[in-house]
BADO-422174 format. One record per atom (N, C-alpha, C): residue number from 1; x, y, z. Coordinates in steps of 0.2 Angstrom, whole numbers. Layout:
% residues N
<NUM, <X, Y, Z>>,
...
% end
This chain:
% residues 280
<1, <4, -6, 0>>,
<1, <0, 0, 0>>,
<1, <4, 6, 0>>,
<2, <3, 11, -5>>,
<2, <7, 17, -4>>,
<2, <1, 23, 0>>,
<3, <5, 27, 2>>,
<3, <2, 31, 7>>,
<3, <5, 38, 4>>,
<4, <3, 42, -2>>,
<4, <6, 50, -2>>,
<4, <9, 53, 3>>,
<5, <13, 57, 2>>,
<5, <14, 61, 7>>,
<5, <10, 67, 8>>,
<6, <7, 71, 14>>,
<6, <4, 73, 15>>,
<6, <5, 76, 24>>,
<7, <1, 81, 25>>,
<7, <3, 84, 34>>,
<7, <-3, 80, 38>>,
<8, <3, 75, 41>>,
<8, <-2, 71, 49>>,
<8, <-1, 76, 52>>,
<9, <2, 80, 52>>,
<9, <-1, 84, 60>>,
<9, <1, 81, 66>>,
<10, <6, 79, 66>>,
<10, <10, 73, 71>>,
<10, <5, 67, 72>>,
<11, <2, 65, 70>>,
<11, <-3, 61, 72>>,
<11, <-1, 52, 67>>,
<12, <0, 47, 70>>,
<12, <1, 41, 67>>,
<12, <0, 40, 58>>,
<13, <5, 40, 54>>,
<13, <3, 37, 50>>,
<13, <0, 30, 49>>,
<14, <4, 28, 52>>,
<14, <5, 18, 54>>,
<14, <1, 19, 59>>,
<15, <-3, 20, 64>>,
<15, <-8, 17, 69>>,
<15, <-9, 10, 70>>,
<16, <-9, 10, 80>>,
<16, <-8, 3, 81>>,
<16, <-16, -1, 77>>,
<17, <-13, -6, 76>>,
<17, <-19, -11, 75>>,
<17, <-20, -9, 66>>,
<18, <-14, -8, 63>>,
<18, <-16, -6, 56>>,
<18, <-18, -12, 51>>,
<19, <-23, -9, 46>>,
<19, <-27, -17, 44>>,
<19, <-21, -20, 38>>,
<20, <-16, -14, 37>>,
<20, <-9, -18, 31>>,
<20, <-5, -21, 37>>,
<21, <-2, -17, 41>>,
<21, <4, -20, 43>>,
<21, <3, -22, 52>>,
<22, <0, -25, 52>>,
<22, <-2, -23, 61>>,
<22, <2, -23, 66>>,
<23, <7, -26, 64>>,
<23, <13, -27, 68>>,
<23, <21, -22, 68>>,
<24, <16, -16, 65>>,
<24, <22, -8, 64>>,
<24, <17, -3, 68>>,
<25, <21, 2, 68>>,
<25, <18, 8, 69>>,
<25, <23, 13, 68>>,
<26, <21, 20, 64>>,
<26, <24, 23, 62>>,
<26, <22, 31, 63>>,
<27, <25, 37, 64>>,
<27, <22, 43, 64>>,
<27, <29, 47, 64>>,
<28, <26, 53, 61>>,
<28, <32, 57, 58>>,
<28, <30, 65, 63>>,
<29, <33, 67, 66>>,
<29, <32, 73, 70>>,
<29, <37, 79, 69>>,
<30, <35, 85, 69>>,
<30, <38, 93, 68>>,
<30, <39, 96, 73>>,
<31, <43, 100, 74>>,
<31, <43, 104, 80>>,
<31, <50, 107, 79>>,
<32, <45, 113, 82>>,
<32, <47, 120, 81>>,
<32, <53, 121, 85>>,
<33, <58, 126, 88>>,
<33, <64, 126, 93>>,
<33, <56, 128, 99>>,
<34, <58, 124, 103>>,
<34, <55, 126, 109>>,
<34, <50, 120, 112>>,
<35, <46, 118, 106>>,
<35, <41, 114, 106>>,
<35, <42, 106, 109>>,
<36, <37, 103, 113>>,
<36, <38, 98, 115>>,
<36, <32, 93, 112>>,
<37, <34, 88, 111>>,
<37, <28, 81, 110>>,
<37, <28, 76, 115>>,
<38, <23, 73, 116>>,
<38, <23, 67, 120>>,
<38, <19, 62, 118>>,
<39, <22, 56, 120>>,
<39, <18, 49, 117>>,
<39, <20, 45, 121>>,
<40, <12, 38, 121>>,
<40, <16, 33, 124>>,
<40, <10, 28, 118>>,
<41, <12, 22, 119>>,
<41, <10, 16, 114>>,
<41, <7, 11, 117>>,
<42, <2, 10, 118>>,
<42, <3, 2, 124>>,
<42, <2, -2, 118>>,
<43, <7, -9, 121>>,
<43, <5, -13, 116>>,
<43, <12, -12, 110>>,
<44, <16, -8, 109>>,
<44, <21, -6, 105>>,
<44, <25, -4, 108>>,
<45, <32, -7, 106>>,
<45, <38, -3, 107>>,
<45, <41, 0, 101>>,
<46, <45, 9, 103>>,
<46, <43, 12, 99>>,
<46, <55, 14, 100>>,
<47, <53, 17, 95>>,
<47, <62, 21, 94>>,
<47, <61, 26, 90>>,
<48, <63, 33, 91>>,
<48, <62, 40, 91>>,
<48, <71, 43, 85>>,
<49, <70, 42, 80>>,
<49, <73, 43, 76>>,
<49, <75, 51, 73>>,
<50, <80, 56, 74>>,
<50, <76, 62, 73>>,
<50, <79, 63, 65>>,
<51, <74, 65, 59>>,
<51, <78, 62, 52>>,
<51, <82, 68, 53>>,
<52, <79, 76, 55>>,
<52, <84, 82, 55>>,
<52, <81, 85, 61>>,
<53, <87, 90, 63>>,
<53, <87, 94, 68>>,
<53, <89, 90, 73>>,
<54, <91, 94, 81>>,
<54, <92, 93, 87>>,
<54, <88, 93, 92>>,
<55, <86, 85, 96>>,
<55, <81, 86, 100>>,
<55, <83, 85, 108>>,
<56, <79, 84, 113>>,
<56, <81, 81, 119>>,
<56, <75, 75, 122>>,
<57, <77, 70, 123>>,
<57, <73, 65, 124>>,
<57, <71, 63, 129>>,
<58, <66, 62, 134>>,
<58, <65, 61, 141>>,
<58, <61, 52, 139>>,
<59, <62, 47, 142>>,
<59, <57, 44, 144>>,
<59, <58, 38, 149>>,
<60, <51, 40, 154>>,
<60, <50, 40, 162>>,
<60, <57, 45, 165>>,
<61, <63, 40, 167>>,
<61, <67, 45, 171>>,
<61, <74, 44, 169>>,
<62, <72, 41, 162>>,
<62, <80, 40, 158>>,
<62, <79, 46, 153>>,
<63, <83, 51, 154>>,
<63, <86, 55, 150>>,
<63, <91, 55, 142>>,
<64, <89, 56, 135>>,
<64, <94, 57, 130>>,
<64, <96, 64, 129>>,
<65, <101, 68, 131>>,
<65, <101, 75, 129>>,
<65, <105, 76, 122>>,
<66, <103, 80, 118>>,
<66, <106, 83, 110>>,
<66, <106, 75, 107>>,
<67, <100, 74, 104>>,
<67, <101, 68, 102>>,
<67, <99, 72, 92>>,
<68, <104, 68, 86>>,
<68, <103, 69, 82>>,
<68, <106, 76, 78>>,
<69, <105, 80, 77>>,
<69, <108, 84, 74>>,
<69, <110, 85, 66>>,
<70, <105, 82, 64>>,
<70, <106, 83, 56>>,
<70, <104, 88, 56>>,
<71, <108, 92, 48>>,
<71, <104, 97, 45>>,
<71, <98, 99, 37>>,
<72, <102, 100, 34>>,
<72, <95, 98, 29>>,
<72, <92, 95, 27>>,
<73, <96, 89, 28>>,
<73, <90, 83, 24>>,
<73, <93, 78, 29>>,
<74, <91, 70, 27>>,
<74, <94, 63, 27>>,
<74, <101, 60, 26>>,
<75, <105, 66, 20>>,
<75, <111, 65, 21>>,
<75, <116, 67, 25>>,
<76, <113, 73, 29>>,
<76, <118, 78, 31>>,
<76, <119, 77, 40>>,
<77, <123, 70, 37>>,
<77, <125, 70, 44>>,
<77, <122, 61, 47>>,
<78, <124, 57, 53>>,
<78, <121, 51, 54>>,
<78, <115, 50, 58>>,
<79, <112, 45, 60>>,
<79, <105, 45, 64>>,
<79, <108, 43, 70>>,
<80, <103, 45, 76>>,
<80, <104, 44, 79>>,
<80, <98, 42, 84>>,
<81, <95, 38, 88>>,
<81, <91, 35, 91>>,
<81, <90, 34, 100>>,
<82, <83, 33, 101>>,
<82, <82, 32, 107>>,
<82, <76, 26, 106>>,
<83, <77, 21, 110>>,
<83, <73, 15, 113>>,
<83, <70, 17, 118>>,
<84, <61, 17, 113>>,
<84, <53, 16, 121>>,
<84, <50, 9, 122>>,
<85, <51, 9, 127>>,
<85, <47, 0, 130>>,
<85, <42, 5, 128>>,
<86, <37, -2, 129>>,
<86, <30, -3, 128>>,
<86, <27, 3, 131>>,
<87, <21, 5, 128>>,
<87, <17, 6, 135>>,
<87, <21, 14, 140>>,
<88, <26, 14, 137>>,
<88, <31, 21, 141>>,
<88, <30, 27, 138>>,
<89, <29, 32, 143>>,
<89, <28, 39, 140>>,
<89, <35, 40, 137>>,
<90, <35, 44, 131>>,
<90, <39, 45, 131>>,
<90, <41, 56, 128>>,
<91, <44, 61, 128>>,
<91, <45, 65, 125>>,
<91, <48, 69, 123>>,
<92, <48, 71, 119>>,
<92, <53, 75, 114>>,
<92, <52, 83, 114>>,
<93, <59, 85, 114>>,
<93, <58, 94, 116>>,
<93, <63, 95, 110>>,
<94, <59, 100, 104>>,
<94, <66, 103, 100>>,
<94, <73, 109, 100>>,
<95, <76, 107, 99>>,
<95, <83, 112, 102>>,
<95, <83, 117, 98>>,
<96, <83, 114, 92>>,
<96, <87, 117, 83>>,
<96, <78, 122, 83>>,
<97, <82, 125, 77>>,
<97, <76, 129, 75>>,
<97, <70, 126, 71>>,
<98, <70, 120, 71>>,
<98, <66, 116, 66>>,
<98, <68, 107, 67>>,
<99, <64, 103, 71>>,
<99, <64, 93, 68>>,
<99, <59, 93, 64>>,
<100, <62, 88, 63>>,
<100, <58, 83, 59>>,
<100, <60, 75, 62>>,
<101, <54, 70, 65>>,
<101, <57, 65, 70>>,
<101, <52, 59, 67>>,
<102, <57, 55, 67>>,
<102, <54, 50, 64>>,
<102, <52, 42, 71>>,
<103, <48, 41, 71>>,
<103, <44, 37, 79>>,
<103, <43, 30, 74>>,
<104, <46, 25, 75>>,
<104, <44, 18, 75>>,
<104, <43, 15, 78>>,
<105, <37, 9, 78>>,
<105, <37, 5, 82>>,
<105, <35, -2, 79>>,
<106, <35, -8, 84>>,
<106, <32, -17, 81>>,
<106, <31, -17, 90>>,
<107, <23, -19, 87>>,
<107, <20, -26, 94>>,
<107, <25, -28, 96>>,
<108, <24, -27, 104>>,
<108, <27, -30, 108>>,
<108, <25, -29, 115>>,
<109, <22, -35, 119>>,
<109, <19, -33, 125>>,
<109, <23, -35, 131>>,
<110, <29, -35, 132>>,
<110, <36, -33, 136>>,
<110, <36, -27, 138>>,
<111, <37, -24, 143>>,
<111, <42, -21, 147>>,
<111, <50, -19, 147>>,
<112, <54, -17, 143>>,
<112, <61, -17, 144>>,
<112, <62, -10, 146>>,
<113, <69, -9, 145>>,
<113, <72, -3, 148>>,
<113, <74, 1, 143>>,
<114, <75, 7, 143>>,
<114, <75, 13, 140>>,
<114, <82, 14, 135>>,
<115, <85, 16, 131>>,
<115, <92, 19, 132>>,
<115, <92, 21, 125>>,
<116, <99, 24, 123>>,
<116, <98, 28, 117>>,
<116, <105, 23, 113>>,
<117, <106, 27, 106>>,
<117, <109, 23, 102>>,
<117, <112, 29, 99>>,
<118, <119, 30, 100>>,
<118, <123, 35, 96>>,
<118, <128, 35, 90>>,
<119, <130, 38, 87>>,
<119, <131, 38, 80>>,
<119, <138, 33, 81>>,
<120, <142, 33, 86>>,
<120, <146, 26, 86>>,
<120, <145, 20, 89>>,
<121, <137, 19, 88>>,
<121, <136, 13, 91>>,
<121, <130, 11, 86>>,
<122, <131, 15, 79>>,
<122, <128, 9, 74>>,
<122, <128, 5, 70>>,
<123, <125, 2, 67>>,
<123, <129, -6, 63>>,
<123, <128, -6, 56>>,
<124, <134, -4, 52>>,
<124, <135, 0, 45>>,
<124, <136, -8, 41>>,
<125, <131, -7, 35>>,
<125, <133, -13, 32>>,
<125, <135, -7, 22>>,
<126, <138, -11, 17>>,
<126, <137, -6, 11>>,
<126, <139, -15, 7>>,
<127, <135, -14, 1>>,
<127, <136, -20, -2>>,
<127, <133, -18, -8>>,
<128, <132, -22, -13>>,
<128, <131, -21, -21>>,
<128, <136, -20, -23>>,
<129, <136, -16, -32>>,
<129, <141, -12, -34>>,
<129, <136, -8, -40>>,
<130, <143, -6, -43>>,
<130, <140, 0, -49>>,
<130, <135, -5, -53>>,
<131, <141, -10, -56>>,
<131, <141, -12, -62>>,
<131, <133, -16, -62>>,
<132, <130, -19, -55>>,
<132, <124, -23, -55>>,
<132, <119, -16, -54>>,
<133, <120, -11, -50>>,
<133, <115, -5, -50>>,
<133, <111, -8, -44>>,
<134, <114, -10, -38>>,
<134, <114, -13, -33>>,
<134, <118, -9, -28>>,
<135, <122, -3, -28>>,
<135, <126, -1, -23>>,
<135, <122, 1, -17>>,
<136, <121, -1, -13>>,
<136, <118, 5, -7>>,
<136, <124, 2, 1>>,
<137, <122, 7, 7>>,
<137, <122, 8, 13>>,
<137, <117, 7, 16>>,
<138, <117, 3, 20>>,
<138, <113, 3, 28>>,
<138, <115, 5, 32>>,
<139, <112, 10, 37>>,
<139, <113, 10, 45>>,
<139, <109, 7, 47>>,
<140, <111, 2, 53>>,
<140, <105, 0, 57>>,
<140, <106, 4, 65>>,
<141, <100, 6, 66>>,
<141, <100, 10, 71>>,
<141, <97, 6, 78>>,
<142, <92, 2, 76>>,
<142, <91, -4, 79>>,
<142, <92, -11, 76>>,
<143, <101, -13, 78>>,
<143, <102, -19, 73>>,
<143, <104, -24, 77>>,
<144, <108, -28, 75>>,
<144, <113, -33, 80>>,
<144, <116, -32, 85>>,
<145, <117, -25, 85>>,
<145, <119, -24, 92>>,
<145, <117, -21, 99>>,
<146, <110, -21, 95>>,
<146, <106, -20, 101>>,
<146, <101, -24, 102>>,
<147, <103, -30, 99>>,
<147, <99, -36, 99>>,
<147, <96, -40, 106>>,
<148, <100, -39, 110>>,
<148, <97, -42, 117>>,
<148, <93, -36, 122>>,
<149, <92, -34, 120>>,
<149, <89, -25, 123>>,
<149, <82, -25, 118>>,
<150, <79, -26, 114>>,
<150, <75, -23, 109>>,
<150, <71, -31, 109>>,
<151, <62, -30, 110>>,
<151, <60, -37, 108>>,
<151, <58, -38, 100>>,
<152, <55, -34, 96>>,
<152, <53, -37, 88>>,
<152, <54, -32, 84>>,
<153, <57, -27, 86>>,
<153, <59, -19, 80>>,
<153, <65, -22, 78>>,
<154, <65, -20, 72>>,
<154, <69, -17, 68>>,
<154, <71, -10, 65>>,
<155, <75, -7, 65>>,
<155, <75, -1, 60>>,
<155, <81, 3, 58>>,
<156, <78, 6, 53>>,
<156, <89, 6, 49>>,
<156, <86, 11, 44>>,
<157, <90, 14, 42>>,
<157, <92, 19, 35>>,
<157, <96, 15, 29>>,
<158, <92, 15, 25>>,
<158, <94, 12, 19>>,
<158, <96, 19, 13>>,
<159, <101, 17, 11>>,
<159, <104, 25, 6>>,
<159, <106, 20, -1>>,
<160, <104, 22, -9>>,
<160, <106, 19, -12>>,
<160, <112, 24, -14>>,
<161, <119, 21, -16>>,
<161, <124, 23, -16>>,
<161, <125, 26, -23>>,
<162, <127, 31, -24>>,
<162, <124, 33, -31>>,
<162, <120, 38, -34>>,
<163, <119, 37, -40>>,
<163, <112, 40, -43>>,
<163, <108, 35, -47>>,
<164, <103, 31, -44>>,
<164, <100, 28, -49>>,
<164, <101, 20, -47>>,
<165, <98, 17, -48>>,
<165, <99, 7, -47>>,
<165, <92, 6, -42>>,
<166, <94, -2, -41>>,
<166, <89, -4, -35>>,
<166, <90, -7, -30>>,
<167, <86, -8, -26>>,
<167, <84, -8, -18>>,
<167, <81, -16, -18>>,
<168, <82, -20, -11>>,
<168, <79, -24, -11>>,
<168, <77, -31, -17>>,
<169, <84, -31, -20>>,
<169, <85, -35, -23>>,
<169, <92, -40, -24>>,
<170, <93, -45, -26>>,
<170, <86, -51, -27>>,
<170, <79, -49, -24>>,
<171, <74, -51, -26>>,
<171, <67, -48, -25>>,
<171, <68, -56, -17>>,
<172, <63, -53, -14>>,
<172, <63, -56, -8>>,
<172, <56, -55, -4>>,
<173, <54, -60, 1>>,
<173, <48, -60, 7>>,
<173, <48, -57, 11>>,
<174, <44, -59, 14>>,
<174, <45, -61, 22>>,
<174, <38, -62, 27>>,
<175, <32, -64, 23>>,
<175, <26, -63, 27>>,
<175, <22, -70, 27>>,
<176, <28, -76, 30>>,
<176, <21, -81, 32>>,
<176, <30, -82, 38>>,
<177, <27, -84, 44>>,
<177, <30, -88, 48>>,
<177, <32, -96, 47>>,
<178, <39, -98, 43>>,
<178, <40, -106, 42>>,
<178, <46, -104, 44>>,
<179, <50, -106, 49>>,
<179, <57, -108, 51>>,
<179, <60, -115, 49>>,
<180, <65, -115, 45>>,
<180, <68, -110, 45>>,
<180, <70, -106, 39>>,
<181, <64, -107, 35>>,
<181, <64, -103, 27>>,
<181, <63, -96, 28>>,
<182, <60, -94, 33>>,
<182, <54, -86, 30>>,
<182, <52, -84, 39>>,
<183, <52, -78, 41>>,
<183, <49, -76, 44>>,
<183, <44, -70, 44>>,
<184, <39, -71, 47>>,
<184, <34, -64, 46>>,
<184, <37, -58, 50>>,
<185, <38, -56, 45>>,
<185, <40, -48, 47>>,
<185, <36, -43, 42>>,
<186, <31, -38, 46>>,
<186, <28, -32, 41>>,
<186, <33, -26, 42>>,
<187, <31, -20, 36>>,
<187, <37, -19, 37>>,
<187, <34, -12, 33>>,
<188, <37, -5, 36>>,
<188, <35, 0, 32>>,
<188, <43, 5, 31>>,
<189, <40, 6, 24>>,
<189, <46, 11, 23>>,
<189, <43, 19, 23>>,
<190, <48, 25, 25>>,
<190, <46, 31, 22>>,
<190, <52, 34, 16>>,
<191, <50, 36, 11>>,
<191, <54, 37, 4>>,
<191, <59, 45, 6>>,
<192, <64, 47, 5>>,
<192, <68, 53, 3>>,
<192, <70, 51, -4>>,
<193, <71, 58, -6>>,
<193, <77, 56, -13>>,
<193, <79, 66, -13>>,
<194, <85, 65, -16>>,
<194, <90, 70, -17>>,
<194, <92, 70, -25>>,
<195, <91, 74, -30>>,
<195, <86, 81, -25>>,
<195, <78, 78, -23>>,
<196, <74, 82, -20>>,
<196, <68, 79, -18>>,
<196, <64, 80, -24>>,
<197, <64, 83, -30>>,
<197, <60, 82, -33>>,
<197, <61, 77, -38>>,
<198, <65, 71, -35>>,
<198, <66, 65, -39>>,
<198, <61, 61, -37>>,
<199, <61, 55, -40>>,
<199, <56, 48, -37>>,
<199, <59, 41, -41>>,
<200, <56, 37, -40>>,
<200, <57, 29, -41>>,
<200, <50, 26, -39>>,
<201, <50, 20, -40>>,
<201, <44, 17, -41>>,
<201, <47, 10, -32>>,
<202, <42, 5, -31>>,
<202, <40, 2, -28>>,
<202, <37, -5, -30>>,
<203, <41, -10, -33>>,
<203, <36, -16, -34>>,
<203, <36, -18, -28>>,
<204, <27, -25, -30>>,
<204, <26, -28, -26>>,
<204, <22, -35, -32>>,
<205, <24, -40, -31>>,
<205, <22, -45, -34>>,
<205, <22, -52, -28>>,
<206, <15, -52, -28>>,
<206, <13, -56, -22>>,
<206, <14, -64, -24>>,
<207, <13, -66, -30>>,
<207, <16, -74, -34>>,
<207, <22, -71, -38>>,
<208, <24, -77, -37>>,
<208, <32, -79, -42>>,
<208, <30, -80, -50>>,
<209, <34, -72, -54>>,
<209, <31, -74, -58>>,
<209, <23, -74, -63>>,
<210, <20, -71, -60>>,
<210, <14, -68, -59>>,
<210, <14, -59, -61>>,
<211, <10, -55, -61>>,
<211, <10, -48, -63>>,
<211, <8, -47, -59>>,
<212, <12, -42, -54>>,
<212, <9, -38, -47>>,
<212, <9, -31, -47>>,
<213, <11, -27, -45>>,
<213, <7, -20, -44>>,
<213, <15, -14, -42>>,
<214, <14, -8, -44>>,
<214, <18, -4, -45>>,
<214, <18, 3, -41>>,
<215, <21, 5, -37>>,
<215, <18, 11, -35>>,
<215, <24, 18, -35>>,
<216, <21, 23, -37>>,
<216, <26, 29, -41>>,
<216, <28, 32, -36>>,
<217, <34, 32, -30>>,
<217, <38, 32, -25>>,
<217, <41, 40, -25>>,
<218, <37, 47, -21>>,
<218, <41, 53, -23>>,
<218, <43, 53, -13>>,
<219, <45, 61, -14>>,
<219, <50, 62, -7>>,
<219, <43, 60, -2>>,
<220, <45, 59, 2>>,
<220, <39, 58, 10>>,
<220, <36, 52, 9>>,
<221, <32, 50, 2>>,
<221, <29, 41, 3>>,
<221, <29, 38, 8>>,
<222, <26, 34, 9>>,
<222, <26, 30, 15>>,
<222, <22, 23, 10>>,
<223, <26, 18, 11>>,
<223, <25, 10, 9>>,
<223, <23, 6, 13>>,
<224, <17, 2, 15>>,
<224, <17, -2, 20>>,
<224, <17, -10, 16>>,
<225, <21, -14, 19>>,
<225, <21, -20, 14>>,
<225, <18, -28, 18>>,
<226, <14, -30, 18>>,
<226, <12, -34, 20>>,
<226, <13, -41, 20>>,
<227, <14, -42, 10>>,
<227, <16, -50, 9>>,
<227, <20, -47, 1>>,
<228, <22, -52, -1>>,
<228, <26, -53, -8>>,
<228, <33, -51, -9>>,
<229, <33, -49, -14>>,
<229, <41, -49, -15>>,
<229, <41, -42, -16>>,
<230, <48, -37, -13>>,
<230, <45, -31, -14>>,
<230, <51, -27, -17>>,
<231, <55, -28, -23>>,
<231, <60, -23, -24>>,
<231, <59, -16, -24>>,
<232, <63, -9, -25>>,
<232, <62, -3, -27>>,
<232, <69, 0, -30>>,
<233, <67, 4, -35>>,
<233, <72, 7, -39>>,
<233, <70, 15, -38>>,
<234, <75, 19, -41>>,
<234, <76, 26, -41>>,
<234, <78, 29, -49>>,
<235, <77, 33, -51>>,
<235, <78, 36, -55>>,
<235, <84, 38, -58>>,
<236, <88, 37, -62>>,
<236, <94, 39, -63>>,
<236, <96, 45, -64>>,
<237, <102, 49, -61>>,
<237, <102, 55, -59>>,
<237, <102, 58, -51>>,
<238, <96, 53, -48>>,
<238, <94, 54, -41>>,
<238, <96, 51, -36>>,
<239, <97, 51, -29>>,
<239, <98, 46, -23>>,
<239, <89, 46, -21>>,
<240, <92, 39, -19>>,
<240, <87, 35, -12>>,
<240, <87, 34, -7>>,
<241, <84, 36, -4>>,
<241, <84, 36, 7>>,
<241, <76, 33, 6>>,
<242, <77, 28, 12>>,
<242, <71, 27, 15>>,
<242, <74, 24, 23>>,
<243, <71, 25, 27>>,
<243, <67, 26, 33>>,
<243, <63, 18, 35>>,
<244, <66, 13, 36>>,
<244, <64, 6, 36>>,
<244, <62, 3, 44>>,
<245, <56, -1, 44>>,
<245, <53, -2, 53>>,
<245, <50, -9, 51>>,
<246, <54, -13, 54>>,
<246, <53, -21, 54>>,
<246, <49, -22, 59>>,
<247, <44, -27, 60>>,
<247, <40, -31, 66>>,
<247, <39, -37, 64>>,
<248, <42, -40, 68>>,
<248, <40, -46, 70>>,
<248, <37, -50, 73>>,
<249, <33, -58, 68>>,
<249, <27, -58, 72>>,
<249, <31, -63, 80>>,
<250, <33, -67, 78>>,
<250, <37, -71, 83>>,
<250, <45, -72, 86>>,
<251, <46, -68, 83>>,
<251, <55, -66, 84>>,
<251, <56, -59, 83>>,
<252, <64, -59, 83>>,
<252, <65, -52, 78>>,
<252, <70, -53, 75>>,
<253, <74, -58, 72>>,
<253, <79, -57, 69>>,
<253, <74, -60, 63>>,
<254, <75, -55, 55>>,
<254, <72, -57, 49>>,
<254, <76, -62, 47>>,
<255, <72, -69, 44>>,
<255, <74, -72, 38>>,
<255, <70, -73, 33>>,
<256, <74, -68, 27>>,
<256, <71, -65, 22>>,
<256, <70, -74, 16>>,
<257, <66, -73, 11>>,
<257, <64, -79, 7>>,
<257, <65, -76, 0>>,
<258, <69, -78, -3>>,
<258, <73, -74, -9>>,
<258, <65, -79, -13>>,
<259, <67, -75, -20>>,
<259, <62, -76, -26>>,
<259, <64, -82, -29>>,
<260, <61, -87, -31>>,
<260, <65, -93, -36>>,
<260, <67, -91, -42>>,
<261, <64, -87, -46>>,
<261, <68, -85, -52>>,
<261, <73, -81, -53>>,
<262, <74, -76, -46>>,
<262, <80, -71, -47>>,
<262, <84, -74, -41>>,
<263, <84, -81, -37>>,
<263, <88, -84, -32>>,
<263, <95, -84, -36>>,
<264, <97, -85, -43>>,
<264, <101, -86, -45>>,
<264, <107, -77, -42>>,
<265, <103, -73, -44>>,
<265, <106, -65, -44>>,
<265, <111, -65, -38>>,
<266, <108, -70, -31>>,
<266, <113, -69, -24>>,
<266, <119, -70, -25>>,
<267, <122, -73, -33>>,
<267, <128, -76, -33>>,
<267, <134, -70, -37>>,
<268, <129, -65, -38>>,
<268, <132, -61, -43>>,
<268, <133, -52, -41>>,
<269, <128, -53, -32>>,
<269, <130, -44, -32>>,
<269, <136, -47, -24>>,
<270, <140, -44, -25>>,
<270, <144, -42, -20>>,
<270, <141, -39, -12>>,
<271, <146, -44, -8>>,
<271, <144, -43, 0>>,
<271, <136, -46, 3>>,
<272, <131, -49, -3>>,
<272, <124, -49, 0>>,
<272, <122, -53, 6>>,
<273, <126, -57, 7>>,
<273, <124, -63, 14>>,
<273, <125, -59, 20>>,
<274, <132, -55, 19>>,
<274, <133, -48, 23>>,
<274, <128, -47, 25>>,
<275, <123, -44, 19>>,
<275, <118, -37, 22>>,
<275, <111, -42, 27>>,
<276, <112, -49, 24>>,
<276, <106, -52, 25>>,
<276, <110, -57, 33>>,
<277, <116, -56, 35>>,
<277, <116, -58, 42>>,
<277, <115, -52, 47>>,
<278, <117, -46, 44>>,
<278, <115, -39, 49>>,
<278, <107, -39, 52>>,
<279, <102, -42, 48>>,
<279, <95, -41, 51>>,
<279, <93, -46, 57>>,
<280, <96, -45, 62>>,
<280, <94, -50, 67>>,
<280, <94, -44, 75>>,
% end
């Protein structure tokens, strides 16, 4: 499902109990220097992402202060994060003269403990190359290293390396629980591109081999993916950022289920087993 961009108003895009992806939750929040937001999730645990500008993060009696610090966009500069247990108030005061704060969550009816994640504590993966039109960059802001802290999120910044190629390729799953082939993970993306009046597209083809469905991917999109194989490409001339929030229905480390027709491609892009042991 593609979602426009459009003004929530700080209000959920992704809302718990959503009928595509129920097992995400996702909202995007503004604020001005001064302004504060508050939020709690029951039922979700959430991580406070700020794509730009400088915030200060309270939740219950654990403090993050100056967390993030981007400035114009997505590229300027790295992410940086705060973990909310379930159910926890948590909120955000802006510093900078202007955020823009990106809130994730996945079901999870746990209790944990609070803490932040800073730019030298996240888990950089880069793999493809030119020649396959495969090059990109991961951060994982919640990855494998915060594996034993976090119960079913996932979330990472995907950058494709470049101008132009694609994403999420070999085409891949991940929406029936069979261990140890496949796990169900919903999963929503929010789109960037640079400059922002670039765009790319979004497949989704739910049988192998079969004609599945297309969606025309500009700056802010928001893609909620439920089931099937899901590649995406960018236009050439442009970069791609998106904004990636895993939930998982039984675990949380992903394993992805490549496509049988293009299973052959894993043998041809450089580093990929790399990128697909970092999701855990």
């Amino acid at each position: 499902m593609h979602i426009p961009p459009f003004d929530n108003q700080n209000k959920p895009i992704v809302d718990v109990d959503d009928a595509c992806v129920p097992l995400n939750y996702f909202n995007i929040v503004k604020l001005k220097k001064g302004e504060s937001f508050s939020y709690a999730v029951p039922g979700y645990e959430t991580c406070i992402v700020p794509a730009t500008g400088l915030v200060d993060v309270s939740v219950g009696r654990f403090e993050a202060k100056d967390l993030g610090g981007r400035g114009v966009d997505v590229w300027d500069g790295e992410p940086e994060g705060v973990y909310v247990p379930t159910a926890t108030d948590a909120r955000i005061t802006c510093l900078s003269d202007f955020a823009e704060v990106f809130i994730a969550g996945a079901k999870f009816d746990q209790t944990l403990e609070p803490f932040a994640v800073r730019k030298d504590e996240l888990d950089l993966v880069q793999y493809g190359s030119d020649d396959t039109k495969t090059h990109r960059k991961i951060k994982h802001i919640l990855g494998q290293n915060q594996k034993d802290r976090v119960g079913r999120l996932l979330v990472s910044e995907l950058y494709t390396v470049g101008q132009g190629g694609w994403s999420g390729f070999p085409s891949h799953k991940h929406d029936t629980d069979r261990l140890p082939d496949e796990t169900r993970h919903d999963e929503t993306y929010n789109f960037r591109f640079r400059p922002n009046y670039g765009s790319g597209v979004q497949m989704l083809q739910r049988v192998d081999n079969e004609p599945g469905d297309a969606y025309h991917i500009v700056d802010g999109s928001t893609i909620c993916l439920d089931k099937g194989y899901h590649p995406c490409a960018v236009l050439p001339g442009y970069e791609m950022y998106y904004f990636t929030i895993l939930g998982g229905l039984s675990q949380r480390s992903l394993v992805q289920y490549f496509q049988p027709t293009h299973a052959a491609q894993l043998h041809t892009i450089p580093g990929i087993m790399d990128m697909v042991a970092k999701f855990k």
